[in-house]
C-alpha positions in Angstrom: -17.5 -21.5 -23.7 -20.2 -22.5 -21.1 -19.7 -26.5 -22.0 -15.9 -26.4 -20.9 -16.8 -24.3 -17.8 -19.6 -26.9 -16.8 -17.3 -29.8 -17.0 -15.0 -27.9 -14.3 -17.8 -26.8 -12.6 -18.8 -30.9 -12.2 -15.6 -31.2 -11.4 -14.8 -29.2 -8.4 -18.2 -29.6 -6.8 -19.1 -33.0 -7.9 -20.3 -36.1 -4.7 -16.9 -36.8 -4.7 -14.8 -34.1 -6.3 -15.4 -31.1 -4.0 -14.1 -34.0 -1.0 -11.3 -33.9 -3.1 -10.8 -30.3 -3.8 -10.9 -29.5 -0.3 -8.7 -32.2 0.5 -6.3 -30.9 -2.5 -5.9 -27.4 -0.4 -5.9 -28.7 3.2 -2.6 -30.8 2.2 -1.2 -27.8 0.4 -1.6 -25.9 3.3 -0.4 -28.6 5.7 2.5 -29.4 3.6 4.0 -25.0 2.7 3.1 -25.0 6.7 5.1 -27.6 7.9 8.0 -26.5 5.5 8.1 -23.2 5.4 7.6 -20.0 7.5 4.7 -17.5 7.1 5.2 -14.4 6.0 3.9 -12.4 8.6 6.4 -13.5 11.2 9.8 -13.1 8.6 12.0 -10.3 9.7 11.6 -7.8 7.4 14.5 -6.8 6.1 14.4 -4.8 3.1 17.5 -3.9 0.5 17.7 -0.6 -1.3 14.9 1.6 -2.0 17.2 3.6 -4.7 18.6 2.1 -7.6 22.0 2.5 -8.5 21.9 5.7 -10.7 20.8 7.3 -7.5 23.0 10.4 -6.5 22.2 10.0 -2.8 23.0 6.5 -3.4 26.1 6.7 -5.0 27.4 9.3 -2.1 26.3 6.6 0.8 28.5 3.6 -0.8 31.2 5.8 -1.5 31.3 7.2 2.3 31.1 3.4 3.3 34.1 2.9 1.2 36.2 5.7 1.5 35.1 6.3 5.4 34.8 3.1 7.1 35.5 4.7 10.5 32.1 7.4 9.7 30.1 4.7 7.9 27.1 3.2 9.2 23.5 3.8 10.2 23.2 6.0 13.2 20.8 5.8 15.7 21.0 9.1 17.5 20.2 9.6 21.4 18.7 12.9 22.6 18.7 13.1 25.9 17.0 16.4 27.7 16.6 17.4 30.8 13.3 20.5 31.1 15.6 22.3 34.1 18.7 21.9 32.3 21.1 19.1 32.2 23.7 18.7 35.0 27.3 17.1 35.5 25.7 14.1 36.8 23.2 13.9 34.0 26.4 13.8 31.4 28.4 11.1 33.7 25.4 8.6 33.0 26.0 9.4 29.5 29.8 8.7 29.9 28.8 5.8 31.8 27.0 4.1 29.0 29.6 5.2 26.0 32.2 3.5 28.1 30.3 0.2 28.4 29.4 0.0 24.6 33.0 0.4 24.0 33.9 -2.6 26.2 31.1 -4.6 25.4 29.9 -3.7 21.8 26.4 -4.3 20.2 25.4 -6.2 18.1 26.1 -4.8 15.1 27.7 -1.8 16.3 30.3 0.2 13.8 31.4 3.5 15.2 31.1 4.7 18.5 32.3 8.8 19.4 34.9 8.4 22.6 32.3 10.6 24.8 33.5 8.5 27.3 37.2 10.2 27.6 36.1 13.6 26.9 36.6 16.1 29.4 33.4 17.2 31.4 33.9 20.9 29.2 34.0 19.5 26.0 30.8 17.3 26.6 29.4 20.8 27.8 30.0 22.5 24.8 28.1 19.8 22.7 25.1 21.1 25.0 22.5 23.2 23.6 22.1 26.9 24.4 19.4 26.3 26.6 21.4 23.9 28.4 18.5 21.2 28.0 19.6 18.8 25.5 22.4 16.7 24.0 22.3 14.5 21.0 24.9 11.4 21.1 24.9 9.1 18.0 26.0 5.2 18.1 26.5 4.0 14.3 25.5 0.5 13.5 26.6 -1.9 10.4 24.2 -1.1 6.9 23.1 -4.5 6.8 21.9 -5.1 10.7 18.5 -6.1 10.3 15.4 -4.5 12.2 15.0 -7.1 15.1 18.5 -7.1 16.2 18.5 -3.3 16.1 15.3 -3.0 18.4 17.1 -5.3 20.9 20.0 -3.1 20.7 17.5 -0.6 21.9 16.5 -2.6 24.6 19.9 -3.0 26.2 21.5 0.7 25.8 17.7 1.4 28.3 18.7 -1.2 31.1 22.3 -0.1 30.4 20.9 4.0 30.7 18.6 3.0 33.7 21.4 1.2 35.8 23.8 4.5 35.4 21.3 7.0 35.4 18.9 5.2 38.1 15.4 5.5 36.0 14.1 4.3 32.9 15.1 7.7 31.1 13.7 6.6 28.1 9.9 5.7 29.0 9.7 9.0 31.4 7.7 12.0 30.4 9.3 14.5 29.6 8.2 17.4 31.3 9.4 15.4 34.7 12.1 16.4 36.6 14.2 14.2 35.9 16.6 13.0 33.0 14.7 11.6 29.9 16.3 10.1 26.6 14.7 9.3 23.6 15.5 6.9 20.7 15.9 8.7 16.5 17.7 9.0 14.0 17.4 6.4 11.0 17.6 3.6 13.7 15.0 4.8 15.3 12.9 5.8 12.7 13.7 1.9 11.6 12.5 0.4 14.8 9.5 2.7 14.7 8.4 1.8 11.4 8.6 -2.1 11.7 6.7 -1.6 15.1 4.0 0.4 13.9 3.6 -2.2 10.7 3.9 -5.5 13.2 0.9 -4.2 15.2 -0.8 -3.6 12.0 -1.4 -6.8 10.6 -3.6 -8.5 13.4 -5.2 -5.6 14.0 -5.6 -5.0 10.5 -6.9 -8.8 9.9 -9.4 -8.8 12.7 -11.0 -5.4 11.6 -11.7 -6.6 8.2 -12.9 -9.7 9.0 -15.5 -8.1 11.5 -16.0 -5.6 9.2 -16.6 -8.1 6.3 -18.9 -10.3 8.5 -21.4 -7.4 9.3 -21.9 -6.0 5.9 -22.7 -9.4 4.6 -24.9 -10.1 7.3 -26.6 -6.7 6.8 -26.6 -7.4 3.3 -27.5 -10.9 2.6 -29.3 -11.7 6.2 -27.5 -14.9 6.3 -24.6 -16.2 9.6 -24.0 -19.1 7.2 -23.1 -17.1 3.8 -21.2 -14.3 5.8 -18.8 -17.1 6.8 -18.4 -18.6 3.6 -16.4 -16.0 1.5 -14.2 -15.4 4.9 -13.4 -19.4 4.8 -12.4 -19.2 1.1 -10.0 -16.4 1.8 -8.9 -18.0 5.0 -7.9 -20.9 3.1 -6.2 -18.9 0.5 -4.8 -17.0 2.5 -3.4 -20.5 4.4 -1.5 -21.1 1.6 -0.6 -18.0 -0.2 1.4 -17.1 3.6 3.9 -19.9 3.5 4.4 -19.6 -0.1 5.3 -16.3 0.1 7.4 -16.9 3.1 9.3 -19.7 1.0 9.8 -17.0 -1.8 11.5 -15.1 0.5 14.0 -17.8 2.3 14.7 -19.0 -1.1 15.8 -15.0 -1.9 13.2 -14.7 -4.4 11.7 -11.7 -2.8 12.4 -9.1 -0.3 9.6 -9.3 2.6 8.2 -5.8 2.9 6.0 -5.6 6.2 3.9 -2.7 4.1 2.9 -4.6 1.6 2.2 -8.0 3.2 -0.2 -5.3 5.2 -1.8 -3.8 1.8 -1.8 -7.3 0.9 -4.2 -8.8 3.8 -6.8 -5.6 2.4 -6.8 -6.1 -1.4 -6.9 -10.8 -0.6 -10.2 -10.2 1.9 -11.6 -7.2 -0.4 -11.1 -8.4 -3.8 -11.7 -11.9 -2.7 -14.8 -11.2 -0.8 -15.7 -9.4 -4.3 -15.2 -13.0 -6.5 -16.9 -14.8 -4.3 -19.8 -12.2 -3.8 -20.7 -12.3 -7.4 -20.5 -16.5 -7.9 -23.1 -16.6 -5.0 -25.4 -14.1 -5.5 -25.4 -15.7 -9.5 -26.0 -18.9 -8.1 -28.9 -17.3 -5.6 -30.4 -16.1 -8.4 -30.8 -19.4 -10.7 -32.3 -21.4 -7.6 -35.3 -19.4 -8.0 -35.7 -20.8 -10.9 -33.9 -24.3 -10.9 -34.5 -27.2 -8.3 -31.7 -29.4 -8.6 -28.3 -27.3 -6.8 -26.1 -29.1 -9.0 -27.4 -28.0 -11.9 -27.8 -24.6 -10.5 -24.3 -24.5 -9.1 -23.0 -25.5 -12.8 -25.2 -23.2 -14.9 -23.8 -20.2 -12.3 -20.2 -21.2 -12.5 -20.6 -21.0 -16.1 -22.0 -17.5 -16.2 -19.4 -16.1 -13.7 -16.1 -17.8 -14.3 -14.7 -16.3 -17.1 -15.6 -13.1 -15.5 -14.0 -14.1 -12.0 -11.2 -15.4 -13.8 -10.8 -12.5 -16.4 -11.1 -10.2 -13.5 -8.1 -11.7 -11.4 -6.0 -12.0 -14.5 -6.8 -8.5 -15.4 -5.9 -7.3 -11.3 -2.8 -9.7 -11.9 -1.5 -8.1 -14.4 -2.2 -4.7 -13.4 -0.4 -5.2 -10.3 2.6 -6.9 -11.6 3.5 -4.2 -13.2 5.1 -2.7 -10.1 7.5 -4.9 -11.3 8.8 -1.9 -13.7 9.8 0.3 -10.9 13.0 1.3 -10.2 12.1 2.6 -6.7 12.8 -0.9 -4.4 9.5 -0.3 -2.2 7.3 -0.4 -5.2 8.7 -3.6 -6.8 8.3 -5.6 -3.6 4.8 -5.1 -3.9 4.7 -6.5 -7.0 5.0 -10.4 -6.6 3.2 -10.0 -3.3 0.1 -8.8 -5.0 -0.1 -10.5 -8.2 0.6 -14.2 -6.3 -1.8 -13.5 -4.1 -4.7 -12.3 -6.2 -4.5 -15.3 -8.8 -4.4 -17.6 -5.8 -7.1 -15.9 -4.4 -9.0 -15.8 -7.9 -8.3 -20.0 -8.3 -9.3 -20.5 -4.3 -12.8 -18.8 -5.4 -13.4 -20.9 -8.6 -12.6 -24.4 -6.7 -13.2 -23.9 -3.0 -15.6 -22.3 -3.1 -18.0 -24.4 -6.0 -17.1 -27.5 -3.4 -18.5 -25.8 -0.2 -21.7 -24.4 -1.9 -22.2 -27.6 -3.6 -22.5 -29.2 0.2 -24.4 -26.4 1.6 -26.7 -25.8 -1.3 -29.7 -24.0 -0.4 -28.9 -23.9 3.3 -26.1 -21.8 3.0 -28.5 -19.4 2.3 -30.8 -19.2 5.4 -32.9 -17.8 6.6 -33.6 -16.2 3.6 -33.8 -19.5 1.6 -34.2 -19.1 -2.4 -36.6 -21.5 -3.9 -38.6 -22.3 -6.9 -42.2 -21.0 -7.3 -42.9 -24.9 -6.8 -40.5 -25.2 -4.0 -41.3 -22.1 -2.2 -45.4 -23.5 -2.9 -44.5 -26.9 -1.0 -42.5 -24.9 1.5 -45.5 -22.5 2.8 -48.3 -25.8 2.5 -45.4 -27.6 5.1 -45.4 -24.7 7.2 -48.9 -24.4 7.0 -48.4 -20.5 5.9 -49.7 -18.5 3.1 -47.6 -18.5 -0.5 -45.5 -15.7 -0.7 -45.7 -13.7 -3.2 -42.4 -13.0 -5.6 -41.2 -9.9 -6.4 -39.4 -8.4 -9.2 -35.6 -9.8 -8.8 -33.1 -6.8 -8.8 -36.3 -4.1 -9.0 -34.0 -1.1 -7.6 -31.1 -1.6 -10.2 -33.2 -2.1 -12.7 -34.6 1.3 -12.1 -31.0 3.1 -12.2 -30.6 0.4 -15.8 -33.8 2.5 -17.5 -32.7 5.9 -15.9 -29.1 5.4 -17.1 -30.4 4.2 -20.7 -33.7 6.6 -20.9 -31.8 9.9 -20.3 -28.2 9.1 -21.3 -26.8 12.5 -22.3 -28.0 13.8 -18.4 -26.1 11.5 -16.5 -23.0 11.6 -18.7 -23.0 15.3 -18.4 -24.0 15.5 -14.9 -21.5 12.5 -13.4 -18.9 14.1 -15.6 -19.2 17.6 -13.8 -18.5 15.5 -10.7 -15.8 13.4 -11.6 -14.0 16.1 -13.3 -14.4 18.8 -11.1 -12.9 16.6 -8.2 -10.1 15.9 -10.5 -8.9 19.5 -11.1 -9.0 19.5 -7.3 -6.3 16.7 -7.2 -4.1 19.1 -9.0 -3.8 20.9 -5.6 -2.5 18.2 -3.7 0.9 18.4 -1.4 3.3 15.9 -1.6 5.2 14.7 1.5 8.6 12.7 1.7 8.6 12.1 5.2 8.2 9.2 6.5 8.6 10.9 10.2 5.2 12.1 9.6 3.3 9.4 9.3 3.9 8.4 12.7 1.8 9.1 16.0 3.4 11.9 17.6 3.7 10.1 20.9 6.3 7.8 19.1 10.1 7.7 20.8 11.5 8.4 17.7 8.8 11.2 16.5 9.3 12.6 20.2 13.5 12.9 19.6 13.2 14.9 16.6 11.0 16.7 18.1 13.6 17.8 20.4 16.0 18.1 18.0 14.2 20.9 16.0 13.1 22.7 19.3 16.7 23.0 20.9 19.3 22.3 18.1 19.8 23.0 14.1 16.5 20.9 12.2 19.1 20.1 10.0 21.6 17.8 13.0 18.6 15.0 12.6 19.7 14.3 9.3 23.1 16.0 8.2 24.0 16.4 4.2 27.0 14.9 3.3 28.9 16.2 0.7 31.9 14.1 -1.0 34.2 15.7 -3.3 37.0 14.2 -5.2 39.8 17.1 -5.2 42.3 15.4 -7.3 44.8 15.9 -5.2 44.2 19.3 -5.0 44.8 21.3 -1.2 41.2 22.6 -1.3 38.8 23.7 1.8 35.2 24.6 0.7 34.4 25.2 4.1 33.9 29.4 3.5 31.8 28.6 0.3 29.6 26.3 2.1 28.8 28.4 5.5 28.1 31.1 2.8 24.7 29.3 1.1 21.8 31.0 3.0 20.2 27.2 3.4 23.1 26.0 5.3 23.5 26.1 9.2 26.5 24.6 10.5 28.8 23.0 8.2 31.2 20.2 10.7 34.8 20.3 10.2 35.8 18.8 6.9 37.4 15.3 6.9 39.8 13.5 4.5 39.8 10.1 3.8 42.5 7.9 5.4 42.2 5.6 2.7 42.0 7.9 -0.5 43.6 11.1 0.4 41.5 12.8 -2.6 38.4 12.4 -1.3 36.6 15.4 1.0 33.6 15.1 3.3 31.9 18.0 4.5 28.6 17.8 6.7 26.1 19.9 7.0 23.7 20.8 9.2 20.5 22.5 7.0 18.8 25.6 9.2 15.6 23.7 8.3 13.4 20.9 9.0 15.8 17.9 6.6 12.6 16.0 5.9 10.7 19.2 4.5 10.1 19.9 1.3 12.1 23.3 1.1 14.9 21.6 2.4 14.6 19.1 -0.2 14.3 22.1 -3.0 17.9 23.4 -0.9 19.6 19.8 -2.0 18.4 20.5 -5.3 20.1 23.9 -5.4 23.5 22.7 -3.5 23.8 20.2 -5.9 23.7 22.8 -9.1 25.8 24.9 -7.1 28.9 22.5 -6.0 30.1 22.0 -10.0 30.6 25.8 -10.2 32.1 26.0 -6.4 34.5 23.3 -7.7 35.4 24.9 -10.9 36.3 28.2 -9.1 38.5 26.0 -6.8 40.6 24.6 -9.5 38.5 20.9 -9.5 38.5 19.7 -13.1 35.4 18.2 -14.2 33.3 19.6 -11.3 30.5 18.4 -12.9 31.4 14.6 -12.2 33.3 15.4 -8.5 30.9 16.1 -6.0 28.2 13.7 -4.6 25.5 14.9 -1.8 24.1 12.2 0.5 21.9 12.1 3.4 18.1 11.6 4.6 17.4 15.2 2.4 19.4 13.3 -0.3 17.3 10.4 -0.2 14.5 12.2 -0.4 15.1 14.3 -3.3 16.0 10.9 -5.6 12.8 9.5 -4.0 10.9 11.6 -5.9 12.7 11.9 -8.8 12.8 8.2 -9.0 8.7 8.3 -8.2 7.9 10.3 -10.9 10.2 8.2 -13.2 8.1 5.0 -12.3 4.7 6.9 -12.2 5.4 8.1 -15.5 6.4 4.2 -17.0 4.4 2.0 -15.1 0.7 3.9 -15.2 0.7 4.3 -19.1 2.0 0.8 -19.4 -0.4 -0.6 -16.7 -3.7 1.4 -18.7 -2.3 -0.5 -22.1 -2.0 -3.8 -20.7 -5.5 -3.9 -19.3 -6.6 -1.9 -22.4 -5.2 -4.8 -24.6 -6.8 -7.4 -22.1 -10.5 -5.6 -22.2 -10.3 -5.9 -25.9 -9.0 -9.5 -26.4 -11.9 -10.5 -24.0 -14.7 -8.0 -25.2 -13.8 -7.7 -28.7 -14.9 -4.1 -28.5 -12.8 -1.2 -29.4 -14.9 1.8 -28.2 -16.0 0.3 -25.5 -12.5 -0.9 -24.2 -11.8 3.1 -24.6 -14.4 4.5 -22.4 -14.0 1.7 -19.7 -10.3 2.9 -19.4 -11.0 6.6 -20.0 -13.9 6.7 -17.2 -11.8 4.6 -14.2 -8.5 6.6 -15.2 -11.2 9.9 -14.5 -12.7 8.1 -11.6 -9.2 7.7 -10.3 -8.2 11.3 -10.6 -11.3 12.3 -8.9 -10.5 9.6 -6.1 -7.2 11.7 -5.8 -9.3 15.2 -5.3 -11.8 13.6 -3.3 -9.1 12.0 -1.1 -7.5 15.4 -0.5 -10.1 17.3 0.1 -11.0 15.0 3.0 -7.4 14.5 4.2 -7.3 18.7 4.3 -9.5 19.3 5.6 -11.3 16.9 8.0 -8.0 15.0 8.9 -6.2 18.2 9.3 -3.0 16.3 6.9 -0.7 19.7 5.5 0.5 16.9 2.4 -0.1 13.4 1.7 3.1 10.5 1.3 4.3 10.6 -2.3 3.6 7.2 -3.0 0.2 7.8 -2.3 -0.6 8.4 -6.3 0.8 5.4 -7.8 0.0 2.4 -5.1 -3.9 4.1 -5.5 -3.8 4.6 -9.1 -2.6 0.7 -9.5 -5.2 -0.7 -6.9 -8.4 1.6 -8.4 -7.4 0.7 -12.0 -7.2 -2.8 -11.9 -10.2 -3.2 -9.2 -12.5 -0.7 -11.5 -11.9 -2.7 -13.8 -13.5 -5.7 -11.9 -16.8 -4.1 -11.8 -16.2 -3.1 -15.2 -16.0 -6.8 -16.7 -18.5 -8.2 -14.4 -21.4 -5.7 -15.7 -20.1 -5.7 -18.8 -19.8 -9.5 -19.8 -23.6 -9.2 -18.6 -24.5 -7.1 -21.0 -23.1 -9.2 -24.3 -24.3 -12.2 -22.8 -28.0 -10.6 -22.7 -27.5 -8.9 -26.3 -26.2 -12.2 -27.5 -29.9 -14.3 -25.8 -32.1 -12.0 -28.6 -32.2 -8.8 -26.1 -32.7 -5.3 -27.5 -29.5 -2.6 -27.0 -31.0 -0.4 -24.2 -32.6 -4.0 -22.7 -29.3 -5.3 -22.8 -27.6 -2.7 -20.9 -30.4 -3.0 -18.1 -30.3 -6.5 -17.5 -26.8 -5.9 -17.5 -27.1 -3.1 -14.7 -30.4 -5.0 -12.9 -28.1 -8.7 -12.5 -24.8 -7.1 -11.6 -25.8 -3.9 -10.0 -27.0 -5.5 -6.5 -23.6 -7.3 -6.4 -21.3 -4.7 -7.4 -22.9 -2.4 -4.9 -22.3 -5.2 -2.3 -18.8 -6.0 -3.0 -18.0 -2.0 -3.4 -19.3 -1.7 0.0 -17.1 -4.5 1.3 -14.1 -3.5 -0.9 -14.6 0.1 0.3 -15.0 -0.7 3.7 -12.0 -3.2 3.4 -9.6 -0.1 2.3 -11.4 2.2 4.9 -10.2 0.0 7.7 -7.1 1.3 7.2 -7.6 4.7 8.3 -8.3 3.3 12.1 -4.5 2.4 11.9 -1.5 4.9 13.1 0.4 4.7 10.3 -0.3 8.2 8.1 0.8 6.7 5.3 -1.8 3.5 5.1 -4.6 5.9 6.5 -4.2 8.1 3.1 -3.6 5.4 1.2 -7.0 3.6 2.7 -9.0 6.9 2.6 -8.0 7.6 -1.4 -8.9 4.1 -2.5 -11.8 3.7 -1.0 -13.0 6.9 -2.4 -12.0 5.2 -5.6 -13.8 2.2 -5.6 -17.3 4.3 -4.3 -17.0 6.4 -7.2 -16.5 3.0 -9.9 -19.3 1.6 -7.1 -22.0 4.4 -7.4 -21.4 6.5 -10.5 -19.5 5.0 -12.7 -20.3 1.7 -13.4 -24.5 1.8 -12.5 -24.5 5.5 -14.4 -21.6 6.7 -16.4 -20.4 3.7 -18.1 -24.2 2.2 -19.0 -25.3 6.0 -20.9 -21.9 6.0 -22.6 -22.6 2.4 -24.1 -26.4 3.4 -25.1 -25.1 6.5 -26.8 -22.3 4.7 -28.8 -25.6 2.2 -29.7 -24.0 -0.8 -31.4 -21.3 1.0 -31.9 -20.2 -0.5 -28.4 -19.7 -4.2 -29.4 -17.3 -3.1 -32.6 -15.5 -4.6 -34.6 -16.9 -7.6 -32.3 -20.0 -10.0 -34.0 -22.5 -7.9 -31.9 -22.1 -5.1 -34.2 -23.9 -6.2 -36.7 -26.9 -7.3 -34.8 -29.5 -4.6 -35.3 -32.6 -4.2 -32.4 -35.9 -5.9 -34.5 
């Protein structure tokens, strides 16, 4: 195998070939540039989250259908005055309902008459206090984030001309009027705000971050650059490309993902190009000519580099088998990027250290005992003497192999203790939550929940088909002890047969009690039905609504979790043991990163809890963590691993083997663990809830794989199982001399 890699080696960092190499990418990027956008600055402008089995699905198209005039997305206004609103607080309300109506938004559906109410029937919409008001305007399914945040924009100069202030950027403990923007609308605007921010912040940290751990680590300006050039320039290309997938209508752009993405290129890229370099370090100790070095390290490290990226390729892509939309748009994201990313590092980079060569490397220059010799005479210093390559690792190789059944029994204890912890994790479906609390549309909920019903936030929607039945379910709704105001109920003007009743819940909508309350109202509609005369209750009623949502969320969560993780842990099972050729070995690689990931989950909580104060973390949490720590793990995993064949196959005994394994790999799996770590960590500086968890949990993750698993666990498991490890493989039938 090493002939055909030397060839390509030759090939990408030949006199002439790395020229053109480099010149190969600078036209690609040049050329996706110049015809097509990048990513980052798309709208993003995501479809369905739910699939089409959904309940809460089902009841939102058939609202849109059979209640044109009520459809829509609503953005709601709350507007609260500490003292108590006054007449001329509710004129500047009038005053802006009557100038949407004459000139509409863009966008805009439905919009309540408030201006020709009386002044008493405004009142009455007041709450008790007499501080707040909430007014909704309803906007088209399919306006897109951008135009809605300008809408935004106008209804505040709009507000501020009637009204005389900017009502909603005043505090509100002021005198005066405030206003704030929620509501699915604003929760929209919020979202795509909070992600837009994220992305250069989120860049510029991990590049610093990246940049000081390898100078830390490596002591060299020159080689901290050099892995953030080869993911620049991947990056350069995989952008537009992406952008082109989604003009063409290839893909839907998802500002959360292209976020995750920018972490997992820098980390796992960093990783791939980490262990090429610090191979190719290694072997100029020993060989003079870089060429030759560059080619005997490329040969070594490719098939790892490239089995690792296929493996993290796969892994990811299957996303792809959700049915829940926010996970499948992460999966072509990911997997494009990561094999781009995985071909940048084995062309790119070969052509820039084949015209660095050893200089890439100062000031700590590696040179041969006749180099370094020549070196010291030139300098007119004293030979230096060499030490022991890899002494530290090499230790933890013999303490791992000397007393195997200690570590696995200790690291185990670990691992599995923090893994029962995961089992006492809370689960949230909010999305609310994950914003700052000083967030407009946070802020207006806020309000909501202090002055009115929870449940007016987010209403339930109930639609029942009475076939043609004179029904009114009114008294059977008010008399569920979950519900707090049910609205008048409404018939459809275009199908006569068709009820909707809103609800207002006497709880928080996005909780999870009120989510457990949907559950309930939807066994309990078939019977109130039935009593009512409704034929087939079971297929008449449809609830709806944010609460809705929520509920299939996680229904259809736990559907994917429970399709895509066994299927993910086959596919890379399968992968391990067409490259290893080693049945038990392929087992306890999967079997210790799927316990390593379980004990990421504890671990993650138990920080969360209890140092970041968090009462539950986002429900997706699980799966996007258990997909990135998987197929990552399993980075380390084949990098130490194809060390340790390629030393039993040179003559090497089984425990020497696994050492040298450890020893060469163990330095640069630490490294890249650090950076990869620290890469997800950067997360948790961001103000999105949701990424911070998400960052905290998999970096957790890839420590654990980093420092016990693969330098402890995984070595005394493969000297216990003896030659065992390499079956049915060719290595099990070498016997130690």
């Amino acid at each position: 195998m090493s002939n055909p890699l030397e060839k390509f080696s030759t090939k990408v960092s030949g006199k002439t070939s790395r020229w053109v190499v480099l010149g190969v990418w600078l036209i690609a990027i040049v050329i996706l540039s110049l015809l097509f956008p990048q990513v980052n600055g798309m709208e993003s402008n995501t479809g369905e989250d739910l699939p089409e089995y959904s309940e809460a699905r089902q009841a939102s198209e058939l609202m849109a259908e059979k209640f044109p005039n009520d459809s829509g997305i609503p953005l709601l206004l709350v507007w609260y005055k500490e003292a108590g609103l006054e007449p001329t607080d509710l004129q500047a309300i009038q005053a802006l309902y009557a100038e949407l109506n004459e000139n509409p938004l863009a966008g805009q559906s439905t919009l309540p008459p408030f201006q020709d109410m009386p002044a008493e029937a405004l009142f009455s919409q007041v709450s008790e206090n007499g501080s707040s008001i909430v007014t909704p305007v309803f906007f088209e399914t399919d306006t897109n984030t951008e135009t809605l945040k300008e809408n935004l924009a106008v209804i505040a100069d709009i507000t501020e001309e009637q009204a005389g202030n900017n009502v909603f950027g005043a505090a509100l403990d002021g005198d005066e009027l405030t206003a704030r923007f929620s509501g699915p609308v604003g929760i929209s605007v919020d979202a795509t705000d909070l992600f837009k921010s994220a992305d250069f912040k989120l860049m510029t940290a991990t590049v610093i971050l990246i940049l000081v751990l390898l100078l830390v680590i490596y002591r060299s300006p020159i080689l901290a650059v050099v892995p953030i050039i080869v993911v620049g320039i991947a990056y350069l290309v995989i952008s537009p490309a992406l952008g082109a997938f989604v003009e063409q209508g290839w893909i839907e752009k998802d500002a959360q993902a292209i976020a995750i993405m920018l972490v997992l290129l820098f980390g796992a890229g960093t990783d791939y190009c980490l262990f090429l370099i610090t191979r190719y370090r290694d072997i100029l100790l020993d060989e003079e000519n870089k060429f030759i070095a560059l080619s005997k390290a490329f040969s070594q490290s490719a098939g790892a580099i490239f089995m690792s990226a296929a493996t993290v390729m796969v892994g990811l892509a299957t996303l792809a088998l959700a049915d829940y939309g926010a996970f499948q748009r992460f999966a072509v994201p990911f997997s494009f990027a990561v094999i781009v990313m995985g071909i940048a590092v084995l062309t790119v980079l070969p052509a820039i250290l084949s015209l660095m060569g050893r200089f890439a490397f100062w000031p700590v220059v590696p040179r041969t005992e006749q180099g370094e010799k020549e070196h010291a005479e030139k300098k007119n210093k004293p030979v230096k003497v060499r030490k022991e390559n890899h002494r530290f690792m090499r230790k933890i190789g013999r303490f791992a192999t000397g007393k195997p059944w200690l570590v696995i029994i200790v690291t185990s204890i670990v691992l599995i203790a923090l893994a029962l912890y995961s089992t006492q994790i809370k689960y949230s479906y909010d999305l609310l939550s994950s914003f700052p609390e000083d967030m407009q549309s946070r802020e207006g909920f806020a309000l909501i929940e202090e002055n009115f019903t929870a449940g007016e936030l987010a209403p339930v929607s109930i639609l029942v088909d009475t076939d043609g039945q004179d029904i009114d379910l009114t008294p059977q709704l008010e008399a569920l002890p979950y519900v707090g105001i049910v609205q008048p109920m409404e018939v459809s003007e275009v199908d006569s047969t068709i009820q909707m009743y809103e609800i207002d819940l006497n709880k928080n909508p996005y909780s999870q009690e009120a989510m457990e309350d949907v559950r309930d109202l939807r066994e309990q509609l078939p019977a109130i039905l039935s009593d009512a005369g409704i034929d087939n209750a079971d297929e008449a009623s449809w609830v709806g609504g944010e609460t809705a949502n929520q509920v299939d969320t996680a229904d259809v969560q736990t559907r994917d979790e429970s399709v895509i993780q066994p299927v993910m842990i086959v596919i890379i099972a399968l992968i391990l043991l067409v490259y290893l050729k080693a049945f038990f070995t392929t087992l306890q690689l999967m079997v210790t990163v799927v316990v390593s990931f379980f004990a990421a989950l504890g671990a993650g909580w138990l920080i969360l809890h209890n140092f970041f104060g968090a009462e539950a973390i986002a429900s997706s949490i699980p799966l996007y963590s258990f997909v990135f720590i998987i197929a990552l793990g399993n980075d380390y995993n084949i990098f130490m691993i194809s060390d340790i064949w390629k030393a039993r196959k040179e003559g090497k005994s089984m425990k020497e083997s696994i050492v040298a394994g450890v020893s060469q790999t163990g330095a640069v799996i630490t490294s890249a663990g650090l950076i990869l770590a620290g890469t997800f960590a950067v997360l948790a500086t961001l103000p999105i809830q949701l990424l911070v968890q998400f960052g905290v949990v998999t970096a957790i993750g890839v420590l654990l794989d980093t420092f016990i698993v693969r330098p402890l666990l995984v070595p005394a498991i493969t000297t216990v199982l003896g030659r065992w490890a390499y079956w049915p493989g060719k290595l099990f039938k070498k016997q130690d001399a």
